[in-house]
N, C-alpha and C positions, 0 to 999 in steps of 0.2 A: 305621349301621343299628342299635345297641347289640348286643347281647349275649343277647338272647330270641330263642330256635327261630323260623327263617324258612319259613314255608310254602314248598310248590319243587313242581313240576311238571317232570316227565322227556318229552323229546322226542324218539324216537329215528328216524334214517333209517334206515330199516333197509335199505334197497337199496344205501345210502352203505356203511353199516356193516358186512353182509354181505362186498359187495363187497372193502373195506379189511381184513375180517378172515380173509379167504381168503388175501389176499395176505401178510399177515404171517406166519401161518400157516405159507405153503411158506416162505418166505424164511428160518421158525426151525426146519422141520421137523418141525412140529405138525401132528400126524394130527387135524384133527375129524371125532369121529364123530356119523355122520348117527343123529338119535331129538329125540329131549326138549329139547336144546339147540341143534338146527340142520338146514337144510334146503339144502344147495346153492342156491347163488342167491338163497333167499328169505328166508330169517332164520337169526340166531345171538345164540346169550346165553351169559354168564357161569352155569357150570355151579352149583348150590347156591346161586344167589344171589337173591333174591324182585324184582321189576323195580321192587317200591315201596321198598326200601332205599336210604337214602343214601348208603351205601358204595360207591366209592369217591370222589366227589365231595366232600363235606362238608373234606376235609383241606388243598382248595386254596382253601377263601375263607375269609374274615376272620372271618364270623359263623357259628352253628351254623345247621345245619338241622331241621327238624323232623324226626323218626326214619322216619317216611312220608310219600312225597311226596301231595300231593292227588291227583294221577294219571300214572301212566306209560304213553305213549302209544307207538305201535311201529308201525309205516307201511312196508308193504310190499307187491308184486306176486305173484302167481302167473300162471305159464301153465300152466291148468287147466282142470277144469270147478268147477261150484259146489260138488262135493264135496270137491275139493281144496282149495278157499278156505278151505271151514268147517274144515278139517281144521286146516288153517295157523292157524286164527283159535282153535281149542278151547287148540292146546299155548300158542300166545300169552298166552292166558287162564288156562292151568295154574301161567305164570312171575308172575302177576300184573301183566301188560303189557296194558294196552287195548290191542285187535286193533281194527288200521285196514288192511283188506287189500283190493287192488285186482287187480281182472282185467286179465293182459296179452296182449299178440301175441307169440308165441315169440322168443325172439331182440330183444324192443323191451323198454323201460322205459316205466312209468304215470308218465304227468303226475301222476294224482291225488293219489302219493305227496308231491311238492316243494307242489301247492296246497294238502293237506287239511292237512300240517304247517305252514305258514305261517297260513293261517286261524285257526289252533286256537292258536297260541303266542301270536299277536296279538289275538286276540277275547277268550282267557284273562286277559293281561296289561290288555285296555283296560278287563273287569271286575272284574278285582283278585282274581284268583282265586288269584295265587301273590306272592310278592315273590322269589322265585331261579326264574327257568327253565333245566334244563340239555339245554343242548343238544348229541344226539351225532349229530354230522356232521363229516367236512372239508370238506363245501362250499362252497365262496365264493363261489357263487348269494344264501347263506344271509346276505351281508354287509349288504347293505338291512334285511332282516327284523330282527338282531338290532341292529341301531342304531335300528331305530321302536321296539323292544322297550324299550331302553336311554331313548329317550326321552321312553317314558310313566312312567319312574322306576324300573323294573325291573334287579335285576342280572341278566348272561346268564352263563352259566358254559358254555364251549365243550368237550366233549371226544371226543376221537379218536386215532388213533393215530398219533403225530408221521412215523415215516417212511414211510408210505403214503399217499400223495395228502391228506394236511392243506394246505389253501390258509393261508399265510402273512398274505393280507388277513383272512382270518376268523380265523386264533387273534389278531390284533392288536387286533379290535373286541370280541371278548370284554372282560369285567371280569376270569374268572379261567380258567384251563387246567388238562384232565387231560388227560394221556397215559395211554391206554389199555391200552399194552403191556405193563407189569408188569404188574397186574392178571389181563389177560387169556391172558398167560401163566399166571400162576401157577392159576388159576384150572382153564385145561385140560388144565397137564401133569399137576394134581391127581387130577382126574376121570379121565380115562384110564389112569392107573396105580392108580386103587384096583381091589380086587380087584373082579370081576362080581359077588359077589352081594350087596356094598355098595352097586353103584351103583343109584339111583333109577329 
């Protein structure tokens, strides 16, 4: 693909991602705290981090990325009212993540999350809106998607957190892998240990 900045579009499941980052979370004893960077159940991010940066992606493929992605997309549920949505959809918008937030039934999961992501990586990809898609999921639902992806000429860049429910068919259809964990370590034991009237 030479050596020139590769346009890239971020795809995040955030219901996946959420879910995976709770679990890591107790597993290392990582308090997150609920505000700016997280909402039980419904979304979590990398604290300090803009959702359009390439960091931490760019280090596991071959070619550079362009410094901003064309768009970072973030696809999640709430069980709410419409005020809760918009809530969830403002801070979404604060991280620089296109809010794609769907209504759910307590206790259910939104289809809308798995089809509005697949639509969009695929509709993107078939007008050539990115040449790197990175996609954060372990789901291996996602294995079809990223193989159409792959074969309209696109690289998919897969990443998630290796010991938390990552499907081994989907990191192998990837072109390239991040592991989440450092990162996302380092990133919240950062945040939570700076002093309060540092933090954001």
């Amino acid at each position: 693909m030479g050596t020139h900045p590769k346009r890239w579009m971020l795809f995040v499941d955030g219901e996946n991602f959420v879910i995976r980052a709770q679990e890591f979370a107790q597993g290392r004893g990582l308090s997150l705290e609920r505000g700016r960077y997280y909402e039980p159940d419904v979304f979590v991010w990398f604290p300090d981090h803009p959702g359009t940066h390439h960091w931490p992606y760019s280090s596991s493929l071959e070619q550079p990325l362009e410094p901003s992605a064309v768009r970072s997309y973030f696809y999640t549920s709430v069980a709410g009212n419409d005020e809760c949505i918009q809530e969830v959809r403002r801070l979404l918008w604060s991280l620089k993540l296109q809010p794609e937030v769907f209504k759910r039934a307590k206790g259910g999961k939104s289809k809308g999350v798995d089809i509005a992501l697949t639509k969009d990586m695929l509709a993107h990809a078939f007008f050539n809106h990115y040449d790197v898609a990175v996609l954060m999921s372990g789901d291996g639902d996602y294995v079809p998607l990223v193989d159409e992806v792959k074969r309209l000429g696109k690289v998919v860049c897969v990443a998630a957190f290796s010991s938390s429910g990552l499907s081994p068919a989907l990191r192998l259809s990837s072109d390239a892998f991040v592991d989440l964990e450092a990162p996302f370590e380092d990133r919240w034991s950062t945040y939570i240990n700076r002093p309060p009237s540092r933090q954001p």
